[in-house]
N, C-alpha and C positions, 0 to 999 in steps of 0.2 A: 806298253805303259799308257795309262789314261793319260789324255792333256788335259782335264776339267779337274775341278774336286771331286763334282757330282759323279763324273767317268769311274773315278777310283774310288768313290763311296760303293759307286754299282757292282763294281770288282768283288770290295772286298765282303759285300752283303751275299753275295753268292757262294765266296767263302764261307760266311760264317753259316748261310742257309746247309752248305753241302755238309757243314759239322752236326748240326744239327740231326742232322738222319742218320749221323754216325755212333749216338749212344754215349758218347764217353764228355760226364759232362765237365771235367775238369779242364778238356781239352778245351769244348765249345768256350766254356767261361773265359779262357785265359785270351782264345781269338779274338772273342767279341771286345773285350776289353783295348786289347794291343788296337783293334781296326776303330774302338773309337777314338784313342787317342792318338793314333796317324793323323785320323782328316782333321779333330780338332788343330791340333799341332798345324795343320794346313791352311784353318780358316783364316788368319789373320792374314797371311800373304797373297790370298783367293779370294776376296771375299764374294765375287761377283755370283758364284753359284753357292755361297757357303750356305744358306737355309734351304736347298734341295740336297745335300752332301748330309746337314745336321739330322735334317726333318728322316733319313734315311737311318745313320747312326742311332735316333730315338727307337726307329722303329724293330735295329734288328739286337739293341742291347736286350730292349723290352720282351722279343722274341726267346731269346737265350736266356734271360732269366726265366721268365716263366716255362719253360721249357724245363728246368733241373727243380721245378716245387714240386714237392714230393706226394698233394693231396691231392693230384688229379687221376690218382690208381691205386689200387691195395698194391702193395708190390712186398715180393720179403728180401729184395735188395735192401741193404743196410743203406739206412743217409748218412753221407758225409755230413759234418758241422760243417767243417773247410767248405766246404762245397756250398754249403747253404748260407754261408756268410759271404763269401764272395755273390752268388746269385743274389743274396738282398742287395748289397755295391753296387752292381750293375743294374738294379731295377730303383734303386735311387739315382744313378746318374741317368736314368733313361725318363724319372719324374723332375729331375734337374732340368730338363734341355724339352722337354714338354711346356713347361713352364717359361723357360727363357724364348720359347718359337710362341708361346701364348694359344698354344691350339685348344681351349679352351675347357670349359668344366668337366666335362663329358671324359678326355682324353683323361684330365688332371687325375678325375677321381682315380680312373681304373689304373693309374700310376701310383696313387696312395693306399688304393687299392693290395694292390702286387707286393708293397713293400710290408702294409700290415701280413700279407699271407705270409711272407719270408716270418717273420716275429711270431707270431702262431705256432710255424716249421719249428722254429728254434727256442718255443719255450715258454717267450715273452709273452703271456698273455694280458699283462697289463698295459703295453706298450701295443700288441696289436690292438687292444679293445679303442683306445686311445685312433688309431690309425684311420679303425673300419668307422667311427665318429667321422671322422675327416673327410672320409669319402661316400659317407653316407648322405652327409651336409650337399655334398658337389654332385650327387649325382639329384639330389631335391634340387639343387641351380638348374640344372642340367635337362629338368622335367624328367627322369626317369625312370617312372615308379616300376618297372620289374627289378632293374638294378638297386635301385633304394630298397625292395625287399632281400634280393640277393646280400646283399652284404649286411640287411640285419640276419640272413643265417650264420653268414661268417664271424658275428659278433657271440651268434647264440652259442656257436661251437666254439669262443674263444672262452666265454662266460663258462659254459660246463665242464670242458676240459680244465679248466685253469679254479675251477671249485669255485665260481661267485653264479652259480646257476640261476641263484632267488633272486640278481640284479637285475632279472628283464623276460623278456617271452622267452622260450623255450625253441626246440630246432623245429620240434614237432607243430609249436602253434605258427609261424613261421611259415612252415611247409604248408601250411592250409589255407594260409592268404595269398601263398601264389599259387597256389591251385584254383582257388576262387578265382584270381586276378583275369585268367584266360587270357596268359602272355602265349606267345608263339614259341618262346623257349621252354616254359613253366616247367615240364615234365625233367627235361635236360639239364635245369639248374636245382629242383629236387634233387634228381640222383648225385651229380654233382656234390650238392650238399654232405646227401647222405656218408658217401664218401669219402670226404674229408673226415667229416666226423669220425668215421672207422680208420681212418689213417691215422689221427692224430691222437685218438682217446685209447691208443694201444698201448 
């Protein structure tokens, strides 16, 4: 048994790491969940190591949600709603506790980030367009412009799939400014894009 928070945050991240290679995301979800509200439940009586226990927690909700988004592969595995509405829960409570630790623009955005993808996943594309704004803003705080183009794809694919196309650039024009841009990712957030876009326009 850990004596620290931080001991039994390390614990149960390992848990949720070993779920995570295991596939089955209902399971991962329900872990990550249970092991964040252990340590929270713990902070108040610990708090000496509680922001190395939290800053931990953040980081493996965050992992498990994005982990069960359905547009990082063509797949003909059917998605769960269930499954995708708990993943967005736990990538809100993981841009909840980003925000209360203050680890600043950079982290925020790709937390508001994550939550507009879930809403995209599940439909919303008014609510994600709303989102990828938000995190579009944070990552202009943030200085940065590969990400502020990435997520105006993720906007372009909420715009086309969700039928308001004529509201803005397109995925294609998009794709060509980070191709210009000569990021080090550029190519990897393309396909990426591409992607999604075939995931979600199905």
């Amino acid at each position: 048994m850990a004596d620290t928070l931080a001991g039994l945050a390390g614990q149960l991240e390992t848990h949720v790491k070993a779920l995570r290679r295991a596939g089955d995301d209902a399971a991962l979800l329900a872990a990550a969940r249970d092991a964040a509200d252990q340590i929270e439940r713990g902070c108040g009586v610990q708090d000496g190591d509680a922001r190395e226990a939290l800053t931990m927690v953040q980081r493996w909700t965050f992992n498990a949600a994005a982990d069960c988004w359905p547009g990082w592969s063509v797949s003909d595995k059917p998605i769960s709603p269930d499954n995708l509405l708990a993943a967005r829960e736990l990538a809100e409570h993981s841009l909840g506790l980003v925000r209360t630790l203050e680890l600043g623009p950079l982290r925020e955005a790709t937390g508001v980030w994550m939550v507009g993808a879930f809403d995209l996943a599940l439909g919303r594309y008014d609510e994600a367009s709303q989102l990828f704004r938000e995190a579009h803003e944070q990552y202009v705080a943030a200085n940065a412009p590969g990400l502020v183009l990435l997520t105006e794809g993720y906007a372009a694919i909420a715009r086309q799939v969700g039928k308001h196309a004529a509201d803005g650039d397109d995925l294609d024009q998009v794709c060509k400014r980070i191709a210009a841009g000569g990021f080090e990712d550029g190519d990897e957030w393309i396909a990426q894009l591409r992607t999604a876009l075939e995931v979600f326009a199905r």
